[in-house]
Every structure is written in structure tokens, then in C-alpha cells.
N, C-alpha and C positions, 0 to 999 in steps of 0.2 A: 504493500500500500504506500504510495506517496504522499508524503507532507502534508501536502495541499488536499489531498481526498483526505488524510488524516483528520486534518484541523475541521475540516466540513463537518463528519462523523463524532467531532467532539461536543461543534456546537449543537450539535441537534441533539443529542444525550441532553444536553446541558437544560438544551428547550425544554424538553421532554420533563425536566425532574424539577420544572417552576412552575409550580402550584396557581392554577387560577383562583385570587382571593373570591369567593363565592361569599354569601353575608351567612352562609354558617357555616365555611369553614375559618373566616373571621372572626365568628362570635366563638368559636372552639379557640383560637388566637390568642383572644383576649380573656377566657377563661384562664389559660395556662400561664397568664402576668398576674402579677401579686396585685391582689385587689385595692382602690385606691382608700386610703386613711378617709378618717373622717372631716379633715382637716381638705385633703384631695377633692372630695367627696362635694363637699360642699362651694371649695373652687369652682368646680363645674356647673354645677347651679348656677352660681353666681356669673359667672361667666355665660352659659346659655343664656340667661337673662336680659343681654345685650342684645341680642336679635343675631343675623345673619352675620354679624360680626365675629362672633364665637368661633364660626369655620377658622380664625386665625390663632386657637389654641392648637398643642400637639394634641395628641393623642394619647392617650394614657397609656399602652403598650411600649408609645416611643418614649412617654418619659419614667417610665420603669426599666426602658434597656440605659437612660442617660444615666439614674441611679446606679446602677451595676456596674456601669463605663467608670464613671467617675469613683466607685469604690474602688477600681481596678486598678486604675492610673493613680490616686490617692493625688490629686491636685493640689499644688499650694494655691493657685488662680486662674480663674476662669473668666474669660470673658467673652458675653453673650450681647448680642445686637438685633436685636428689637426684643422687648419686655414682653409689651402687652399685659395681660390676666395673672403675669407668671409663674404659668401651671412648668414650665421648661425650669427657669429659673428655681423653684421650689424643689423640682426635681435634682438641680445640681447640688444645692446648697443640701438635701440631706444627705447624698453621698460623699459628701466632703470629710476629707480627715479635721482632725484639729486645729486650730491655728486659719484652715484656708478661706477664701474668699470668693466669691461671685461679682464681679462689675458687672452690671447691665444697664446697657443703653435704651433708652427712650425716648420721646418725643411727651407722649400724652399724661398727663398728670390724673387725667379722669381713668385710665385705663389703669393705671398703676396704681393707684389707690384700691383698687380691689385687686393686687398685688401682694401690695403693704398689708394687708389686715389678713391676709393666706399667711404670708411669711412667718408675722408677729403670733398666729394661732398656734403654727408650726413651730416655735418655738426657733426660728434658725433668722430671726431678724437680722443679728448680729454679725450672719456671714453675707448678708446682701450688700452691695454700695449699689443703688441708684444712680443711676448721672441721668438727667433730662437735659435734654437737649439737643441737637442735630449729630450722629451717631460719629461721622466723618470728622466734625472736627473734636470729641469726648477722644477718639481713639487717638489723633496728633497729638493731646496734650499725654499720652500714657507715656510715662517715663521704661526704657530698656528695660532696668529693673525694679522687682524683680519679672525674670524672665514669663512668659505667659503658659501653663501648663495646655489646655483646653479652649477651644477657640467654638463656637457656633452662633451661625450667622443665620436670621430668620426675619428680616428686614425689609425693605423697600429690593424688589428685584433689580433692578439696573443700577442698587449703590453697591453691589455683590462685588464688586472687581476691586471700586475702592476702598473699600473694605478686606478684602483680602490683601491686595497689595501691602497696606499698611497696618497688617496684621504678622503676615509670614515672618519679616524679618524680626515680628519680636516675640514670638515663641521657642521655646525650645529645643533642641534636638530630639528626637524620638517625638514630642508633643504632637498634639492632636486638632484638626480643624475638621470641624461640620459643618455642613450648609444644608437648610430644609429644602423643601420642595423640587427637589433637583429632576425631578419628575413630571414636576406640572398637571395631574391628572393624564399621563401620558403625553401631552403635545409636544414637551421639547424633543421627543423622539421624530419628529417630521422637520422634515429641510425645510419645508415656508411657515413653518412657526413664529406667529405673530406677537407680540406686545412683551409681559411677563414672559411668557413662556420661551421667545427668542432671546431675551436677554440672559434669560438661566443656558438656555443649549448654547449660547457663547461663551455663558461663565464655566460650564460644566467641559467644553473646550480648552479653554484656558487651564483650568485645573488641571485636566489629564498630560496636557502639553510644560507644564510648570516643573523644570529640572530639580525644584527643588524638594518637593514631595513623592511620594508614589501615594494612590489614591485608587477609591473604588466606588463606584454609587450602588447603594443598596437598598432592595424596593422593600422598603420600610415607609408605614404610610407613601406619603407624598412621594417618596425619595428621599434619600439624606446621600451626600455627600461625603466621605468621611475617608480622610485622608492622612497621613504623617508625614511630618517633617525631615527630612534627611538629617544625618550626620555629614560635617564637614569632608568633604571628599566621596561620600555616597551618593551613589545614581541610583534614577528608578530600576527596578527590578534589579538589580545584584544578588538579590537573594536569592531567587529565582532561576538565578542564571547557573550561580554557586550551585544550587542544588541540581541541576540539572549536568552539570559539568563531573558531579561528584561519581 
């Protein structure tokens, strides 16, 4: 078999073993995530109670894999761009070690305050810093150090790039950057993908082409983006390559 019929034969296994989300093999999904506190619980409420706005909370499957992420990684600092209700935000700051912290940027002071009252319920007030205010310029004033453990981005779509750019260079080695929606409801999968959706299949370009991470989008809700940081003199796929070489 050649390469190239190889590589065909792989992706089609590959097709073959991705699960169409069906809304009961979803609600079986969500069964199998640790069910949300009551402190969670009532976020959601609260948050549904904004109307059609709500759709800009995660999901509660995704922010029970960021809890586990960030127990993993045990982050000294985090920093997240766009708030919102923050059901995300809540979710990092309970996974946090001792000592760490959550910066999250905002805009809306109505939106964040039913934030603030999740957080202070949740007992983890203490690990939030707020910043209100336009997300691009909160992230210029961030000082090198210390260095940024956890990086996700869940924002305005076409401020994704500037956002990144002036993220990468201040995280860490090995550290970690996500990006929501990196899916769009499927559309940035198509070449004439319009508005949001074109601006993500450019950012989600950029990211794959970016020498300085290796990266994988994973169909988690929306999409998430979820990438690492290189060590100095590390390219993408080395590792990869190592083991294939071995």
C-alpha cells in the first residue's frame, strides 16, 4: 500500500470513529460530567434569564473539562478574555492551586455582576481580578511577569488574532492557549464562510501555521482551540517525528 492510499484509509477510520452528537447521545455526555454545584446550578439560571444572550455561556461539560485542565496544569495565572456570566471563569478559578489567579477581561459591568455574586457564593472571589475594559488594551498593560500559565480566549471574533499575538509571547513554555468557538456551528469548515465565522477559519489558520505552538481543534461544544506553547528551539510536531523515527 502507498503513502498516499495509506493516509486516505487512515482518515476514513478516523471519520468512521467520530461520533455524530445526537441530543441523546449528548445528554449521555453530559451525564458522564460531574454534575454542576449548586452555586453552578444557579449561574445558569441566572444567566438563562438574560434571554438569547445566554447562548454566550460555555457549557457545562466544557467547563468541567477546564476544571480538570487547570487541576492538571496547576496554574499560577490565567488569563481569560471575555467574562461574560463567568460560568468559564468560575470554572478556572476552582481548579486553581493555591496562591493562583484568574485575570479576566471584560467590557460589561451588567454582565459581570452576575459574575461577581457566582464567584463570591463560590467562595473563590479572591482568585478573580476583573479588568473592565477594552480586552486589547487590559492585555498591553500585562506586565512579562509573572509569566502567563493558561491563556483562553472567548471574545469578540475578529479581536482573536490580536489577542493572540499579544498573548503568545507572554506565556510560558509548555503553557497553554484556548480559543472557543473555533467551530462556528460548523461554518468555518467552508471556504466562503462569512462574518464571525470567517474570521475564526482565518484565526484557526493562523494558529495551525504559528511556528511557535503545535495545536489541535477539538469538537468540544463549539470547538475549542487548544494549543501549546513550544520550548525554545522546539518545532511543531518533533515529537511526533521522534517517535516515528524511533
Amino acid at each position: 500500500m502507498d503513502n498516499d492510499t495509506g493516509t486516505r484509509a487512515d482518515e476514513v477510520a478516523d471519520a468512521v470513529k467520530t461520533v455524530p452528537l445526537t441530543p441523546a447521545v449528548y445528554a449521555y455526555l453530559l451525564a458522564q460530567a460531574e454534575p454542576p454545584t449548586a452555586v453552578q446550578a444557579r449561574l445558569i439560571e441566572r444567566t438563562g434569564a438574560l434571554g438569547k444572550v445566554a447562548t454566550m455561556r460555555v457549557p457545562h461539560e466544557q467547563a468541567v473539562f477546564f476544571t480538570l485542565l487547570t487541576r492538571i496544569v496547576r496554574p499560577r495565572l490565567v488569563v481569560e478574555v471575555g467574562t461574560f456570566t463567568g460560568y468559564a471563569t468560575l470554572a478556572f478559578a476552582l481548579g486553581l492551586p493555591p496562591g493562583g489567579k484568574v485575570i479576566t477581561c471584560d467590557v460589561s459591568p451588567e454582565y459581570t455582576a452576575v459574575a461577581r455574586t457566582a464567584w463570591a457564593e463560590a467562595g473563590v472571589a479572591d482568585r478573580v481580578d476583573l479588568r473592565l475594559g477594552p480586552a486589547a488594551e487590559t492585555l498591553r498593560r500585562l506586565p512579562p511577569h509573572p509569566a502567563v500559565d493558561l491563556v483562553f480566549l472567548d471574545a469578540d471574533k475578529p479581536g482573536y488574532p490580536d489577542y493572540w499575538e499579544t498573548l503568545v509571547p507572554l506565556v510560558r513554555p509548555g503553557g497553554l492557549l484556548l480559543a472557543d468557538n473555533a467551530l462556528w456551528g460548523g461554518e468555518t469548515a467552508a471556504p466562503d464562510a462569512r462574518d464571525d465565522a470567517r474570521a475564526l477559519r482565518s484565526f484557526n489558520e493562523r494558529v495551525r501555521a504559528d511556528s511557535r505552538v503545535e495545536s489541535v481543534v477539538l469538537p468540544i461544544a463549539d470547538g475549542l482551540t487548544f494549543a501549546r506553547k513550544l520550548d525554545d528551539g522546539e518545532r511543531p510536531g518533533d515529537a511526533a517525528r521522534d517517535a516515528r523515527n524511533q
